[in-house]
C-alpha positions in Angstrom: 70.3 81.4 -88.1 70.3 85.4 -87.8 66.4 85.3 -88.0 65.9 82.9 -85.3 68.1 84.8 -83.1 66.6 88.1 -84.1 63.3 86.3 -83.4 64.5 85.0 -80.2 65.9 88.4 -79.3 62.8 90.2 -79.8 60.6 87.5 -77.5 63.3 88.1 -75.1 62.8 91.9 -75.2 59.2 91.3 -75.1 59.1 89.4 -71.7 61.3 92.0 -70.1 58.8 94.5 -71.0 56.2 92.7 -69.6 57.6 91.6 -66.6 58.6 95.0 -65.5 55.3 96.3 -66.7 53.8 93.5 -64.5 56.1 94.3 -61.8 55.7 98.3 -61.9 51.7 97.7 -61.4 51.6 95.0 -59.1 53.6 97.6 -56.9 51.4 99.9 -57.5 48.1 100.5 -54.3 44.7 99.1 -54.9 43.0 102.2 -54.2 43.9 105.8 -53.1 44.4 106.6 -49.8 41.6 107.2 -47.5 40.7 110.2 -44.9 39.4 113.6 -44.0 41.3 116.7 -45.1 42.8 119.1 -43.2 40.8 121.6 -41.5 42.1 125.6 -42.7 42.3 127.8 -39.8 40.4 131.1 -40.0 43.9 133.1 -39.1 45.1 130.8 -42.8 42.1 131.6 -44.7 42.0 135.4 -43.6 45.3 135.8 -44.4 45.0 134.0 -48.1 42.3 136.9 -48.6 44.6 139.5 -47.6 46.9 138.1 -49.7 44.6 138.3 -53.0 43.4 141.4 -52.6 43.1 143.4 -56.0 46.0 145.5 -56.3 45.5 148.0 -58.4 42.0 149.2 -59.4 38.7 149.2 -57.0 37.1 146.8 -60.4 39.6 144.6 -61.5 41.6 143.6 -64.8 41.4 140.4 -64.6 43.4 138.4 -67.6 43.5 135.1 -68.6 46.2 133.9 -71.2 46.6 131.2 -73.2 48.7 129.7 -76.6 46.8 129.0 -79.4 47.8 125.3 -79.7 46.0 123.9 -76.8 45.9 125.3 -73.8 43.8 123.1 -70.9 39.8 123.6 -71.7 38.4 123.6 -68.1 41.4 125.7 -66.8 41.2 128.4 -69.6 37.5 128.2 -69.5 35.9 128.0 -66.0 38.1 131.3 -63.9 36.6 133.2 -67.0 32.8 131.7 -67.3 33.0 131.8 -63.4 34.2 135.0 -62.4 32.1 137.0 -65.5 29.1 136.0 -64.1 30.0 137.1 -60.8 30.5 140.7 -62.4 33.2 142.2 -59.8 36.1 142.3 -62.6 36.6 143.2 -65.8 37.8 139.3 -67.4 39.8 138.9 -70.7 40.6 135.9 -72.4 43.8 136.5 -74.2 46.3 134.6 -76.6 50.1 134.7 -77.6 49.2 135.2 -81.5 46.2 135.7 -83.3 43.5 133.6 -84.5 41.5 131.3 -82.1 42.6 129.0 -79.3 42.2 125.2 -79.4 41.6 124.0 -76.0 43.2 120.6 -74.9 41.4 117.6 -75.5 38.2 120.0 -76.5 36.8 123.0 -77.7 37.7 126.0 -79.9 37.1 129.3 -78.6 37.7 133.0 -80.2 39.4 135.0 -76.9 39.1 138.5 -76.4 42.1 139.8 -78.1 46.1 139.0 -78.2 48.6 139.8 -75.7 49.8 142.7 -77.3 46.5 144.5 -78.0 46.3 143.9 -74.5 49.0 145.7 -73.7 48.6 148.4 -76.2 45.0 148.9 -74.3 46.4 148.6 -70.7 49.8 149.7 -70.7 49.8 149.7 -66.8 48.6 145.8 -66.9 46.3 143.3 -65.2 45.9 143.3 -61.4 45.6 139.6 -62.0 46.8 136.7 -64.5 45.6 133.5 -65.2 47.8 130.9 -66.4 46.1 127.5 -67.4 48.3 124.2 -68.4 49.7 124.4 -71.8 50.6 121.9 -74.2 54.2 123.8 -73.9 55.0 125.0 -70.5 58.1 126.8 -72.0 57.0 128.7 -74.6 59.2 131.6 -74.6 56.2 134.3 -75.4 54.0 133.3 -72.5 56.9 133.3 -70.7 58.2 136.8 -71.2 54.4 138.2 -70.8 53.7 136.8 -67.6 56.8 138.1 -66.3 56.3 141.7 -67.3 52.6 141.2 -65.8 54.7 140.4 -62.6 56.8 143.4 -62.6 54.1 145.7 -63.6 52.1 144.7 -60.0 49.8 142.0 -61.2 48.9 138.6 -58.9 49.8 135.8 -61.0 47.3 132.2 -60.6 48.8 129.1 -61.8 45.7 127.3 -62.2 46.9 123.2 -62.1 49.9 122.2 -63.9 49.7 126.1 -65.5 51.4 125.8 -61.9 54.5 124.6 -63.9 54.0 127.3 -66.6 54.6 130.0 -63.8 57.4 128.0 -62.5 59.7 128.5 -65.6 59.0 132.5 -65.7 61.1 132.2 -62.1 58.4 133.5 -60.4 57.7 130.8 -58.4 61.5 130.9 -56.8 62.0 130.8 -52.9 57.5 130.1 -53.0 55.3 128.0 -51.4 53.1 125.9 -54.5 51.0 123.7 -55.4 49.7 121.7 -58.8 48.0 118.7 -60.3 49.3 115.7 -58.0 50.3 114.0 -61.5 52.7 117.1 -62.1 54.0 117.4 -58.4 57.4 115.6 -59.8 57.7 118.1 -62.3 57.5 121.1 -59.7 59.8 119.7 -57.6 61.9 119.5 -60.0 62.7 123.3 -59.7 64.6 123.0 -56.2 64.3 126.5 -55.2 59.8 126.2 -55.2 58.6 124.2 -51.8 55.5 121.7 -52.4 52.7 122.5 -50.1 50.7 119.3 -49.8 46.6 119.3 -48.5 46.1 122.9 -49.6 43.8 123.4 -52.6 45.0 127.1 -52.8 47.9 128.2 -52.3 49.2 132.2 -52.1 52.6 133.6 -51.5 53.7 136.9 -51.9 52.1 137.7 -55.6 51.7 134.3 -56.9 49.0 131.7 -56.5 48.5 127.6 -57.7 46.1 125.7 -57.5 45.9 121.8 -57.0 43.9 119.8 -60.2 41.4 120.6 -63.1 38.4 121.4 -60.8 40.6 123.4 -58.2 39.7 126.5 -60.5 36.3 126.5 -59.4 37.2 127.0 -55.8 39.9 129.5 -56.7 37.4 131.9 -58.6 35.0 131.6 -55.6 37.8 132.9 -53.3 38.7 135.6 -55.6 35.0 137.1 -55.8 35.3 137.0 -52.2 38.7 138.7 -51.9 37.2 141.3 -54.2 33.7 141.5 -53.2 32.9 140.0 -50.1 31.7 136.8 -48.5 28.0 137.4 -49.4 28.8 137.6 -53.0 31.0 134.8 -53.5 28.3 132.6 -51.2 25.6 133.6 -54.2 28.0 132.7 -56.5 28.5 129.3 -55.1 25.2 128.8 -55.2 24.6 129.5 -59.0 27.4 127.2 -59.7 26.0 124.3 -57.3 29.1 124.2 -54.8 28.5 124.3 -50.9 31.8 125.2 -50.0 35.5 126.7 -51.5 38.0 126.5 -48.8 41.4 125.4 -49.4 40.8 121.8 -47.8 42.5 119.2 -49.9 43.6 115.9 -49.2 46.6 115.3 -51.7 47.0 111.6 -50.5 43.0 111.2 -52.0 44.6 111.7 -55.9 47.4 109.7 -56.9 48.9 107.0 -59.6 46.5 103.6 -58.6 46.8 100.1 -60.3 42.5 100.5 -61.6 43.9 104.2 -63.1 46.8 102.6 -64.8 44.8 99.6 -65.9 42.0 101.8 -66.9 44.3 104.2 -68.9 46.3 101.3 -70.3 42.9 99.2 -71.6 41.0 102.2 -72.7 44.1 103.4 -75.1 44.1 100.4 -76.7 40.5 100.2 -77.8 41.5 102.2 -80.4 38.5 100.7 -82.6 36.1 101.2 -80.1 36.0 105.3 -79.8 33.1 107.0 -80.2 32.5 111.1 -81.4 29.6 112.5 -79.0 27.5 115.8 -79.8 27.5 118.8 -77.8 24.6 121.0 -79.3 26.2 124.5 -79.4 23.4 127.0 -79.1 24.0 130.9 -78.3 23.9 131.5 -75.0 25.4 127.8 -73.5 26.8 127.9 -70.6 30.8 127.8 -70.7 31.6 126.6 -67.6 29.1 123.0 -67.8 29.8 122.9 -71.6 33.9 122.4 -70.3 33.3 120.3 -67.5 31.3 118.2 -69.6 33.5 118.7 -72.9 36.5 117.9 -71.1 35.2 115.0 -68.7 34.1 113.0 -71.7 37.5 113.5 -73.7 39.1 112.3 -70.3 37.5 108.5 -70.9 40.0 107.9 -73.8 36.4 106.0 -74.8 34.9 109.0 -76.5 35.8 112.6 -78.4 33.3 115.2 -77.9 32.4 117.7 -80.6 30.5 120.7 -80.8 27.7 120.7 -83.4 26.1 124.1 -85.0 23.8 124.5 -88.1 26.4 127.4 -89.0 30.3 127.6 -88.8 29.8 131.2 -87.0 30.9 131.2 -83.5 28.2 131.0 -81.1 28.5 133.7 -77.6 28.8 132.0 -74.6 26.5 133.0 -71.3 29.5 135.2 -70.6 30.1 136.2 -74.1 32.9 134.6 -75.6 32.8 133.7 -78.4 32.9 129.4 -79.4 33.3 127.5 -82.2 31.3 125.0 -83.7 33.1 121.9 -84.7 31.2 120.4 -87.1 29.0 122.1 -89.3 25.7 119.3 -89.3 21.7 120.2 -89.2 21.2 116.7 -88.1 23.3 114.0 -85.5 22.6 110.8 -84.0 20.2 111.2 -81.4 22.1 108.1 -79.6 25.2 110.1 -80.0 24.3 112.7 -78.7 24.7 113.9 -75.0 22.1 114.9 -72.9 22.0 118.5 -72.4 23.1 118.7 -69.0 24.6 122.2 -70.3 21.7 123.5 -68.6 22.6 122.5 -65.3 24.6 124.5 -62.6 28.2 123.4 -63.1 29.0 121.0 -60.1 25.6 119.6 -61.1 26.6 119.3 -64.6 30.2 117.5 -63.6 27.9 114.7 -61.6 25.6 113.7 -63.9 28.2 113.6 -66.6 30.4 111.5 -64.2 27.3 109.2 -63.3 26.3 109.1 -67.7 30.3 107.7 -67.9 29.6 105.3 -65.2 26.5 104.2 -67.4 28.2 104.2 -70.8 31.8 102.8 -69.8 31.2 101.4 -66.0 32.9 102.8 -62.5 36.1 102.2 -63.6 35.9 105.0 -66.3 34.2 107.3 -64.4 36.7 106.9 -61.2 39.8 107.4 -64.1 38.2 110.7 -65.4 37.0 112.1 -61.2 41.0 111.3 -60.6 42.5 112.8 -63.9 40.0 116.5 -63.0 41.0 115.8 -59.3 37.5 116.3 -58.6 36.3 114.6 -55.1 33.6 112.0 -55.4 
């Protein structure tokens, strides 16, 4: 008798789960909405400039920070690949503790040199910090150092939900922000920080965020600009492949769909069906396509992308960092390998990676991993 009614307990329990799972996603909209985005004003977009401008030193000290147990790839990696080619800042990649820095959901990368040897170095600090997403947006050493960064005169960017990394230093308090539009919730939850929907970019007094993933792009552009001019930053954007880097945004355009929950939910489950993709690592690879690309293809939940060296020695970036291999193999699959668009500009490399996703998994895919880097399509 007690097994039939555990059995008949644990049906019960079954179809509850199901019919408010069936419930929640029915409710949920066919498709995001629809629209132009708000135009920025030149009196806005003059006065974000203003607003950015380095300062401390006529070069900037530019740092980016991270913990070494994954910090977001694209986020850690694109500000730095970005603005060192640009060549208007001195850019540091930094960590809480030694050792390297495995990047969430790819990459391995050796950064420059710890928080405290940066400190030790540049007692007088950064003119600005880069906070990515962390795996912990707490962590109580990150914390503390982007505080002092703060009080020593540096501009703090929250790039995406590193938006909610600055939060928790206080920083954010009394300011206008922005974040990943999965992660708005999370910001709001701090009651004293006011959400700033359809802005990209946002700046108030010492602090910036930034909406998803992608949204770094745009904020590095309008940092070169803010530091060396229009003209620079429009060569820039042409290097990288993007027309334009204003702080139009449409937040309505990215938000929790029924094909993105489906998608997320049917794509977990094929747990047998995963597939590990080469990325060739050679010196001189571009880090700002290889994270796009690294990170687009992790974003699937179809596929786990891996570097592959003949060596286990780090291999320098275009910008010189420093990147390691993750497997060690003279030989892979040439069918499971993926085609070098590495090569490419970076907004280039994003759309044929989204269009080879589209071939490999279908539309659905593709549209899950454009929503998930917030990147417009």
């Amino acid at each position: 008798m007690s097994w039939r009614l555990l059995a008949w307990s644990g049906f019960g329990c079954l179809a509850l789960f199901a019919t408010i799972g069936g419930t929640w996603l029915f409710m949920l909209p066919d498709q995001p909405s629809r629209g132009t985005a708000p135009a920025i004003s030149r009196e806005e977009s003059a006065a974000m400039l203003a607003a950015l401008k380095p300062p401390k030193r006529k070069r900037p000290l530019i740092a980016i920070i991270g913990i070494n147990d994954m910090s977001e790839t694209t986020d850690y990696l694109m500000p730095y690949g970005i603005l060192a080619r640009a060549d208007v800042a001195d850019v540091l990649t930094l960590a809480t503790q030694p050792g390297p820095v495995t990047l969430y959901p790819a990459l391995k990368v050796q950064p420059h040199a710890t928080i405290a040897e940066f400190d030790a170095a540049h007692p007088d600090g950064a003119d600005y910090v880069i906070v990515p997403a962390m795996s912990r947006d707490d962590d109580a050493v990150a914390l503390q150092w982007i505080r002092s960064q703060a009080g020593k005169g540096a501009i703090v960017i929250g790039v995406c939900v590193g938006a909610t990394v600055v939060a928790n230093t206080g920083l954010l308090d009394g300011k206008r922000a922005t974040t990943h539009w999965y992660s708005v919730r999370d910001l709001q939850k701090h009651s004293a920080i006011r959400y700033a929907a359809d802005r990209r970019l946002v700046v108030d007094r010492g602090v910036a965020t930034t909406t998803g993933i992608t949204a770094s792009m745009p904020m590095a552009l309008t940092l070169i600009e803010t530091i060396a001019g229009r003209a620079k930053a429009e060569a820039v954007a042409r290097d990288i492949g993007l027309v334009e880097w204003d702080a139009r945004h449409r937040s309505d355009a990215f938000q929790f769909t029924r094909p993105f929950a489906l998608t997320a939910i049917a794509n977990t489950l094929a747990f047998w069906n995963r597939e590990q993709l080469g990325i060739a690592l050679t010196p001189g690879i571009d880090e700002v396509s290889l994270a796009l690309i690294a990170d687009a293809w992790s974003r699937t939940y179809r596929a786990r992308p891996l570097t592959i060296a003949a060596t286990a020695e780090a291999q320098p970036s275009r910008g010189g960092l420093r990147i390691l291999p993750d497997r060690i193999a003279g030989d892979w699959p040439a069918k499971q390998m993926l085609p070098a668009a590495v090569a490419l500009p970076p907004a280039q490399a994003l759309d044929q990676t989204l269009h080879a996703i589209d071939s490999r998994y279908g539309p659905r895919t593709a549209d899950f991993v454009a929503m998930q880097l917030e990147y417009p399509r």
